[in-house]
N, C-alpha and C positions, 0 to 999 in steps of 0.2 A: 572546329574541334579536332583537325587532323583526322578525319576520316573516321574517329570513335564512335561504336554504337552507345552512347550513351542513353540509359533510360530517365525516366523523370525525378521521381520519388518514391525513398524508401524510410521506413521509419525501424531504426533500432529501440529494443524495451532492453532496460540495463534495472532488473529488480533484485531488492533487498531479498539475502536467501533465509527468510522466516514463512510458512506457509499464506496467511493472512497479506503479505507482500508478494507471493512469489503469485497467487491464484488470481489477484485483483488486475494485474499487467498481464495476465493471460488472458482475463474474460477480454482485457481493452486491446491486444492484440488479435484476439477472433474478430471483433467488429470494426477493425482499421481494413484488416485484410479482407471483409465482406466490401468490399469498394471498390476490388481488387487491388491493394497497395501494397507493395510486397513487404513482408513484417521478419525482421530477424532477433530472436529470444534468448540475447545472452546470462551464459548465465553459468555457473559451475553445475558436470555432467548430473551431480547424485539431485541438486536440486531441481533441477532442468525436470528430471525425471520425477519426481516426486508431483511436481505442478500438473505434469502430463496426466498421470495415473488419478490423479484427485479432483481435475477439472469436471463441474456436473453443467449438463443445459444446453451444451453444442453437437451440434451432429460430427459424430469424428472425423468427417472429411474434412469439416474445416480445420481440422489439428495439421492434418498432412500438409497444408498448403503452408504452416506457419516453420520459416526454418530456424531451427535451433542452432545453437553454438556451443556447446557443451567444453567447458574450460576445466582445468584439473586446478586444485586446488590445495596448499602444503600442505602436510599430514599437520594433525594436530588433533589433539587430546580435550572429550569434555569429560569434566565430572561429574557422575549420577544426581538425579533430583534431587533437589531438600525440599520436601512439599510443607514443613514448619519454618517459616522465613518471618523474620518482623518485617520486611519489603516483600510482597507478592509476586516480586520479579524470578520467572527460570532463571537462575543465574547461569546454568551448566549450558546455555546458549551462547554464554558472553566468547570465548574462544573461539567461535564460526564467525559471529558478529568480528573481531579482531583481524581474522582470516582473510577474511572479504575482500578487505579493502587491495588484498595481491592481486586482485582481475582488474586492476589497472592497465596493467602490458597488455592484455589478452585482447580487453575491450578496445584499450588504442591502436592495436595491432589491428582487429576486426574495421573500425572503423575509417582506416587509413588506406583498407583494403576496397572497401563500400564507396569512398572516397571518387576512387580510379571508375568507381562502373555505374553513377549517378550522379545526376547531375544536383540534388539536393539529398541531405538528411536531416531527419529528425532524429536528436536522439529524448524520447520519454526514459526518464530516471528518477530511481527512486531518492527521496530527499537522504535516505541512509544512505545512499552511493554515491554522493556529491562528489568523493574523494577520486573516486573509480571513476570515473569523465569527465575531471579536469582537464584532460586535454583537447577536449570541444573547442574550445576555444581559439587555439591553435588550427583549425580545420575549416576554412572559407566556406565552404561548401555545407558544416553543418553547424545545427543549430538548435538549442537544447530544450527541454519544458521537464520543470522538476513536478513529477506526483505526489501529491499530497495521500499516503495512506488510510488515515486519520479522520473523521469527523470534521466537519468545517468548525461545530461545535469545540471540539477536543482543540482544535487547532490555535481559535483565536483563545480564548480563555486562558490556553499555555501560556501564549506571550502576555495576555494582558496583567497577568498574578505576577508576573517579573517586571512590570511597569511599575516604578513606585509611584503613590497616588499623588504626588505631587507633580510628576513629569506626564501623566496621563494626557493624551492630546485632545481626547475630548469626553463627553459623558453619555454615557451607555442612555438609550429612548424606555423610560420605565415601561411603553409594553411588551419589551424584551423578556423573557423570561432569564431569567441568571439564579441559578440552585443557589441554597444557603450556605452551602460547605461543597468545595471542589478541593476533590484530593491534591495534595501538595505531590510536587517532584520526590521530593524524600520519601513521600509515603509511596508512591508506585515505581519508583525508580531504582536501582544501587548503583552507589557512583559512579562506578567502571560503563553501567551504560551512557549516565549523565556523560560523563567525558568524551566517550565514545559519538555521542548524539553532537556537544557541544564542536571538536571534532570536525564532524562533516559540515556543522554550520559556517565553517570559513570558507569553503566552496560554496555558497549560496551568493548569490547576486549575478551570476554570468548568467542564467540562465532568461529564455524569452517570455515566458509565464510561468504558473503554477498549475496544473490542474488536481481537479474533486471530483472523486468517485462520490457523488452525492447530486439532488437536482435541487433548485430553486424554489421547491414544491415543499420540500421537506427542510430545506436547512437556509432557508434563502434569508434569514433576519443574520446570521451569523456570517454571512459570504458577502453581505453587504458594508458588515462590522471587518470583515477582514480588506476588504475593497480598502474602506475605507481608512482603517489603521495604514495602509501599504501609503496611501497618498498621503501620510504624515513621515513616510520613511523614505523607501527606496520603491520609488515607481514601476509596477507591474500589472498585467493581464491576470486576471482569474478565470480561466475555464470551469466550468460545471458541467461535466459530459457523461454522470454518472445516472441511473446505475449502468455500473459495465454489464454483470451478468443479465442471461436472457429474464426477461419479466412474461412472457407468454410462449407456452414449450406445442411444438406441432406434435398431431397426433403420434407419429411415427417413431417421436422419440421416447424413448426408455427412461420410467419417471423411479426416480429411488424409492425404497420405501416409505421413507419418513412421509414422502410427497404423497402418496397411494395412500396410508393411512391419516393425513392430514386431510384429504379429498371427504373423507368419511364423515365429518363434522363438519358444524354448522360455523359460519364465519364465525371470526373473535370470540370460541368458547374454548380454542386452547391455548394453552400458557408458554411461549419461548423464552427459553433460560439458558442465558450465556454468556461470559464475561471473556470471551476471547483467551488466543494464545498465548496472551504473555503477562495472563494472572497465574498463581498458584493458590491452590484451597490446600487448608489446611484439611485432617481429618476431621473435625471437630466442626469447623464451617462448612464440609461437604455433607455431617450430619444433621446437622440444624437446618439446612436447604432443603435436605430429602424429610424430615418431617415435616415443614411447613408446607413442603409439594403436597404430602401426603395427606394432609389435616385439611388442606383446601379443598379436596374433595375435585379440583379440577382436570381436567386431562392438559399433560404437557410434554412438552420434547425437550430435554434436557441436554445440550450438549456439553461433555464434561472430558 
């Protein structure tokens, strides 16, 4: 190797900059780097930061050990929420989402850098950054696993609702459970994301697996069905290495509130309410919610 100190392996996290994408490649970067493997977090500065400040469950030493890459990213303009949408989607995100995809130079730059001073990389990417680490591929040395942010759930049922039933490769096991109505693309979607999603799926297939922030315990009928779907396609690995975040916190760490008064009660007698980041409630469904909280007489943690 010409006299190089080269070290072994490093693993680059290259996440989507939505909160729900950006916190989940940070819990899985705390516990790559608990192995000691040196973990680098690219990512544009405001987001970078945002993940740091909002990360719960790790002792903050381990934050120090994880290095960041803080990328600048072109000015650009969103416009204020429309919380009345017939699509539930924030649209006023759609311009960052568009944004994004310029940490292309940044990350091949980073990586090319990583290149020269290990002897292997991984780079963990978010399925929405496909665009952004195209140039993996071009780099001997590394070699890539797209994260699946999503539900193994959410995941296979996407594709299978865009299988028409006559090309379906095989039929669902009736003790599967399958809801009676699964929201269509149109209903949770606006175009501009669709395109944007559709988009990044032309960079899919270079990649060495997938991984699931989710385990085999909880979602294993549906990661068997996506296993499975894959050996009718384009042959892959499925990881299941989730949950990322900590599942048992030591005494010394600092538990939030909601955790201190959820301690208070007895198991499964409170209610969690949350429909994630990238619904939008109307006023009127934010009312109807907060009555029937209310009517239920239950105790519940609402996140809204």
């Amino acid at each position: 190797m010409g006299g190089q100190n080269y070290s072994q392996v490093a693993v680059v996290m290259v996440p989507f900059p939505a909160q729900g994408h950006l916190n989940q490649l940070l819990h899985l970067s705390h516990l790559v780097i608990s192995y000691g493997i040196p973990v680098h977090y690219a990512g544009s500065a405001m987001h970078n930061h945002q993940a740091k400040v909002r990360v719960q469950g790790w002792d903050p030493e381990s934050l120090t050990k994880i290095q960041f890459h803080n990328f600048q990213l072109p000015p650009y303009t969103s416009p204020p929420p429309k919380p009345d949408l017939c699509v539930p989607f924030p649209v006023h995100l759609q311009p960052l989402f568009d944004i994004s995809t310029h940490l292309r130079k940044p990350v091949s730059e980073l990586l090319d850098q990583l290149s020269a001073k290990y002897r292997r990389i991984i780079v963990v990417h978010d399925s929405m950054m496909a665009s952004v680490v195209q140039d993996v591929k071009f780099i001997s040395k590394a070699e890539s696993f797209r994260f699946i942010s999503i539900p193994a759930f959410t995941q296979f049922f996407g594709f299978w609702q865009n299988i028409p039933e006559s090309d379906k490769p095989f039929r669902i096991d009736p003790s599967i459970t399958i809801p009676r109505r699964i929201p269509s693309e149109e209903e949770t979607l606006t175009p501009e994301v669709t395109k944007f999603v559709v988009d990044q799926m032309k960079f899919w297939g270079f990649e060495s697996g997938r991984i699931y922030n989710t385990s085999r315990v909880i979602e294993g009928p549906y990661i068997e069905l996506l296993e499975k779907l894959s050996r009718n396609g384009i042959e892959t690995t499925h990881f299941v290495l989730g949950p990322f975040n900590p599942v048992v916190m030591t005494g010394n760490q600092e538990k939030h509130r909601c955790l201190e008064w959820l301690n208070e009660h007895d198991r499964g007698s409170v209610i969690y309410v949350s429909f994630g980041t990238t619904t939008s409630l109307t006023e009127e469904q934010i009312g109807e919610l907060a009555t029937g909280l209310e009517k239920s007489g239950q105790k519940f943690i609402w996140v809204l």
